[in-house]
C-alpha distance (Angstrom), angle and dihedral (degrees) to the residues before:
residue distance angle dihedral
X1 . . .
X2 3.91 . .
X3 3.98 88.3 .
X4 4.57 88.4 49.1
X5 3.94 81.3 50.1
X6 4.05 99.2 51.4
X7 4.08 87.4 43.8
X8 3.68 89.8 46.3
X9 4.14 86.3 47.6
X10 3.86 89.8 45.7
X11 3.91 93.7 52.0
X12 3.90 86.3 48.8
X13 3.40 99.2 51.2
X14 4.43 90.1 40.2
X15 3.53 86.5 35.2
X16 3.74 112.3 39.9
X17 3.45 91.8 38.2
X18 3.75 93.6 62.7
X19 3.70 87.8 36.7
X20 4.12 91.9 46.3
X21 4.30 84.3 51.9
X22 3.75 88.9 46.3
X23 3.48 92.9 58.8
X24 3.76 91.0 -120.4
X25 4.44 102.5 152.8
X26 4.29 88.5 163.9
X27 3.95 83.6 89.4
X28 3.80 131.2 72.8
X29 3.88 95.3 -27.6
X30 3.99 91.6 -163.1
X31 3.87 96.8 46.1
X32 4.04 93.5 51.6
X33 4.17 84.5 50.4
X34 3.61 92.1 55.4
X35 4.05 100.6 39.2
X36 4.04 85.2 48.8
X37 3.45 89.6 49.4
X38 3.96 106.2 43.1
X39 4.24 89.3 33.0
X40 3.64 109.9 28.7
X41 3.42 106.8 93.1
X42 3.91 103.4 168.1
X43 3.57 89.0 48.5
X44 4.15 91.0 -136.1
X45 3.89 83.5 137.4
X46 4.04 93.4 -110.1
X47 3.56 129.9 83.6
X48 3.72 117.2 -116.8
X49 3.87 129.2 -144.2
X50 3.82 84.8 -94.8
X51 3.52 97.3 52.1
X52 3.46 94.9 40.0
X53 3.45 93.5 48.5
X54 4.45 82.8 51.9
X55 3.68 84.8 53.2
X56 3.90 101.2 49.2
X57 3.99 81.8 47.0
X58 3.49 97.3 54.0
X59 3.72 91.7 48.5
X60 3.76 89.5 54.6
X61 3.72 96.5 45.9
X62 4.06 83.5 45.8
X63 4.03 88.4 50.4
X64 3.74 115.1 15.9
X65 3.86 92.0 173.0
X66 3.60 91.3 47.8
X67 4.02 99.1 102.7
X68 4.03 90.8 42.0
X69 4.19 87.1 56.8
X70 3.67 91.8 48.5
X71 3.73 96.6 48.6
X72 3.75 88.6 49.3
X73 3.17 90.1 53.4
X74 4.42 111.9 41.1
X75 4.06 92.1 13.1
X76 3.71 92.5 100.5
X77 4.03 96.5 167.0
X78 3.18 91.7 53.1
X79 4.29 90.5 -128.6
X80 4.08 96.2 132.0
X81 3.95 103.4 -103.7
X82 3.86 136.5 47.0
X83 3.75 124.5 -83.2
X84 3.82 117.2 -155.6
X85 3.53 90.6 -94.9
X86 3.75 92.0 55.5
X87 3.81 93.2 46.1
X88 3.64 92.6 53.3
X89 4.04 92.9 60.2
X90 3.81 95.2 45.8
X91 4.24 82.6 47.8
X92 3.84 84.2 51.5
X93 3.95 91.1 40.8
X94 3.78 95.5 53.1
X95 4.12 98.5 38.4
X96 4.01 79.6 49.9
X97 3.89 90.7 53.4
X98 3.83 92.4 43.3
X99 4.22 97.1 49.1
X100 3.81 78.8 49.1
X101 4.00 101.5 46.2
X102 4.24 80.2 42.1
X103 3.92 90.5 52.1
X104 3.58 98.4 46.6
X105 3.76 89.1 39.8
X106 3.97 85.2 57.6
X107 3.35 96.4 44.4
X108 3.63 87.9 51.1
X109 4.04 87.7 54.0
X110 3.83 94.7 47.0
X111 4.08 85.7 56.9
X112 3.47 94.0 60.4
């Protein structure tokens, strides 16, 4: 589970950082707050290759292992980086994970 979490983290910060820069706000809400407000620094409400770039770093220094655990986990030929193929499955694993974090999260909200 620790090794879905770090892939999930490394499409978020790959993934939501392009998407943050894009101007995309349809995905994770509360994660594009907090990456615009720890890593953009010219406050244009985007995230620039620079700051991006600071963000992917800060990740890494956070979780140096991080990219080793993923390929482990999606690399299935074994060839030391994703293909298309591969990316598309830990996509599909992390938007699984989120609808289920955002289920259980609802579910938690309907019980109060």
């Amino acid at each position: 589970m620790r090794t879905h979490l770090l892939a999930v983290a490394m499409l978020v910060v790959g993934g939501m950082a392009v998407s943050v820069s894009a101007g995309d706000k349809a995905r994770n809400p509360e994660l594009r707050k907090k990456l615009l407000e720890k890593f953009d620094k010219d406050g244009d409400g985007k995230l620039s290759e620079e700051e991006r770039a600071a963000a992917k770093a800060a990740f890494q220094e956070k979780h140096p292992d991080a990219k080793e655990k993923v390929l482990a986990h999606f690399d299935k030929d074994g060839d030391g980086k994703l293909s298309e193929e591969e990316r598309a499955a830990a996509k599909a694993a992390h938007e699984k994970h989120e609808g289920k974090r955002e289920h259980r999260k609802e579910k938690k909200d309907d019980a109060k």
